[in-house]
C-alpha positions as CSV (number, residue, x, y, z in Angstrom):
1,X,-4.3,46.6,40.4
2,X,-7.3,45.5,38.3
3,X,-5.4,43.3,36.2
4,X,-4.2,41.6,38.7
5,X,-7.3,41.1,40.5
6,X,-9.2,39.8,36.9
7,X,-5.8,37.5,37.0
8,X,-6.6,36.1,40.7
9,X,-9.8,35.9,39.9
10,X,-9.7,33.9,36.5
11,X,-6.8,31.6,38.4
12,X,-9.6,30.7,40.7
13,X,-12.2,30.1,39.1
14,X,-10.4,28.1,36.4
15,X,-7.6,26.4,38.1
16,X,-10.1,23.5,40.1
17,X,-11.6,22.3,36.8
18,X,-8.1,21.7,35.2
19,X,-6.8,18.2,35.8
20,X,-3.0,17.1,35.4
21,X,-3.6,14.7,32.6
22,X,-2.3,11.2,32.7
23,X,0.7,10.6,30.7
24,X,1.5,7.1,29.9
25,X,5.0,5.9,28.5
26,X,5.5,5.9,24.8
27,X,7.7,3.3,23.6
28,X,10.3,4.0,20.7
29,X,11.0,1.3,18.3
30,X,13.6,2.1,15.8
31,X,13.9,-0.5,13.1
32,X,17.1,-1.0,11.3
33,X,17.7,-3.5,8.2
34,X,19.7,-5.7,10.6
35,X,19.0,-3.7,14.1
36,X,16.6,-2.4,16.2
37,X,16.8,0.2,19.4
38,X,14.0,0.7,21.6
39,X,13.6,3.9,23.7
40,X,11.2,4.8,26.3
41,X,9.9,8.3,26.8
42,X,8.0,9.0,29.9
43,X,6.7,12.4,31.2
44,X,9.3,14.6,33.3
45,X,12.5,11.6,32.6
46,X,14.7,12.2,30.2
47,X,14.4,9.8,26.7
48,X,16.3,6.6,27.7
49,X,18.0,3.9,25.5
50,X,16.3,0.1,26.5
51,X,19.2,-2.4,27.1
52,X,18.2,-5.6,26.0
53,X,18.7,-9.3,28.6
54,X,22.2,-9.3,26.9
55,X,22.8,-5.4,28.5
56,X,23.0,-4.3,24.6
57,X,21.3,-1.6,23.1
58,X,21.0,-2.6,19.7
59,X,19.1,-6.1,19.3
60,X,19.4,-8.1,16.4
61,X,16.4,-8.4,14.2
62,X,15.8,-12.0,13.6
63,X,13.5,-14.6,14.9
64,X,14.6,-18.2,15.4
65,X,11.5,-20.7,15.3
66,X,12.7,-23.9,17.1
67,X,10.6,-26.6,18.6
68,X,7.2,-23.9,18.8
69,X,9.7,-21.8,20.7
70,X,10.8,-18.4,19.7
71,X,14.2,-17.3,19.8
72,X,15.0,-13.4,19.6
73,X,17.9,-11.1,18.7
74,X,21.2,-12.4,19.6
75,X,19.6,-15.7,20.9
76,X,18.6,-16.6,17.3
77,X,22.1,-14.8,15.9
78,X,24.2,-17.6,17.5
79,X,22.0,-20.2,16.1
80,X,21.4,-19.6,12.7
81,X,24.9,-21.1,11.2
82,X,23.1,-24.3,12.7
83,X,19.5,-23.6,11.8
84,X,19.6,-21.3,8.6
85,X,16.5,-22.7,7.5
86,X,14.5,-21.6,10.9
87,X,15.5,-18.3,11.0
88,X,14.2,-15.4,9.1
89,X,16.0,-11.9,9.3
90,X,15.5,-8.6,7.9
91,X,11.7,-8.8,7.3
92,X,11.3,-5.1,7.1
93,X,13.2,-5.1,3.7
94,X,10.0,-7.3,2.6
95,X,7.1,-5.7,3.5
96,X,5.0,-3.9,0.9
97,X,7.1,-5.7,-1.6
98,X,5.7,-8.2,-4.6
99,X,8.0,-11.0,-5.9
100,X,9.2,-9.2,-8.9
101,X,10.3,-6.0,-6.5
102,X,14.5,-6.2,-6.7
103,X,15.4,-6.7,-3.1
104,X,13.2,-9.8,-3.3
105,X,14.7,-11.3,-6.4
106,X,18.0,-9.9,-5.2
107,X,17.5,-11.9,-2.0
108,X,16.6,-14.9,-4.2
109,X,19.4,-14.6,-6.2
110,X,21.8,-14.8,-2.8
111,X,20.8,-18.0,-2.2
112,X,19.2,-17.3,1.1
113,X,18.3,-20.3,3.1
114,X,14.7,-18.6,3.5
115,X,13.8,-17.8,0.5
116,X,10.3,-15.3,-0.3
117,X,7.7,-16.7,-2.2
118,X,4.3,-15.5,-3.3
119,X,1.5,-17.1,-1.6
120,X,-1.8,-16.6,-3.1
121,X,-4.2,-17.3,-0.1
122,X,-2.5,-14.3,1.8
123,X,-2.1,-12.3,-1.3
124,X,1.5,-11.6,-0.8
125,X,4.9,-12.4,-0.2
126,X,5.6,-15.2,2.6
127,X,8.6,-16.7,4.0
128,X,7.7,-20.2,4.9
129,X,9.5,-21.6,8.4
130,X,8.4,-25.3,8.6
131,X,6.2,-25.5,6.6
132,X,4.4,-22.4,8.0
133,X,4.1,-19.5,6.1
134,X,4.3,-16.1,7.6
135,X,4.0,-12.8,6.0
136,X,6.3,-9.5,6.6
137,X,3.8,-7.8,8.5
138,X,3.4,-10.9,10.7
139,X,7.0,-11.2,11.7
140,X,7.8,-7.4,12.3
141,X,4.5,-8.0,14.7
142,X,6.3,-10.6,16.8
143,X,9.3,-8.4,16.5
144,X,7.7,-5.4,17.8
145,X,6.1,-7.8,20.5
146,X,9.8,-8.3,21.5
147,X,10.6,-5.1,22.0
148,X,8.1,-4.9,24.3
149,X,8.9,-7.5,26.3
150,X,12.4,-5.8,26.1
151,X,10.9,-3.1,27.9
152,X,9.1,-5.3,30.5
153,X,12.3,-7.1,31.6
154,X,14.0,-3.5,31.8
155,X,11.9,-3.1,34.7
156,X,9.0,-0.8,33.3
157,X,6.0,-1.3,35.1
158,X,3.2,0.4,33.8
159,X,1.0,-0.3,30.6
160,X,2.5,0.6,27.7
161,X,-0.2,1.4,24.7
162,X,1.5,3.3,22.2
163,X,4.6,2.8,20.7
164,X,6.0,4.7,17.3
């Protein structure tokens, strides 16, 4: 009997001051040397699979730059036998990588239309897309911006902060 009174008794005193705590959606990005999924887990809902505006769950990692529009994922897939030179792909293989690191000289020696270079006022490796250059980091950035938009189109509503 005592125990259970101490046990009311510390259940009401304690349970006003604690507060359900707001749980916000993460978002799951899961990059792949040629693919990337993105998954949304949200408190109480089971982990689900984003289908991208083509109703695929896997998304091509490549941008297309045309015209100061972007082009993403299958989009810039079906355009890049006509504008090689436009469209960079597999950016992740790059970053953290100098210009003497084998998957870049590899790469060179392939004859890719987009070749890496080092650039010396961003201290690093660049691909340069009309006469732009952008670094690795910058392009999986636009990627991952995509897959958030991804997420927006899928019909998720609130803010989404984190993402891992």
């Amino acid at each position: 009997m005592r125990a259970s009174n101490f046990s009311l008794l510390l259940t009401s005193v304690l349970l006003p001051h604690l507060t359900p705590t707001d749980s916000k959606p993460i978002l799951g990005v899961d990059l792949g040397s040629l693919y990337m999924k993105v998954a949304l887990v949200q408190r109480n809902a089971p982990l689900e699979i984003i289908v991208n505006m083509h109703s695929k769950r896997k998304t091509e990692q490549m941008i297309l730059f045309d015209s100061g529009t972007r082009f993403y994922g299958s989009d810039a897939s079906s355009l890049i036998a006509r504008k090689p030179t436009f469209t960079p792909y597999s950016m992740n293989l790059l970053l953290g990588r100098d210009e003497d690191h084998p998957v870049i000289v590899g790469q060179t020696e392939r004859h890719s239309p987009l070749p890496a270079h080092y650039n010396s006022t961003r201290s690093g490796v660049c691909l340069t897309v009309s006469s732009t250059p952008y670094t690795p980091e910058e392009l999986v950035a636009m990627i991952l911006s995509h897959a958030k938009d991804i997420t927006t189109a899928h019909g998720v509503t609130t803010q989404i902060n984190d993402c891992v």
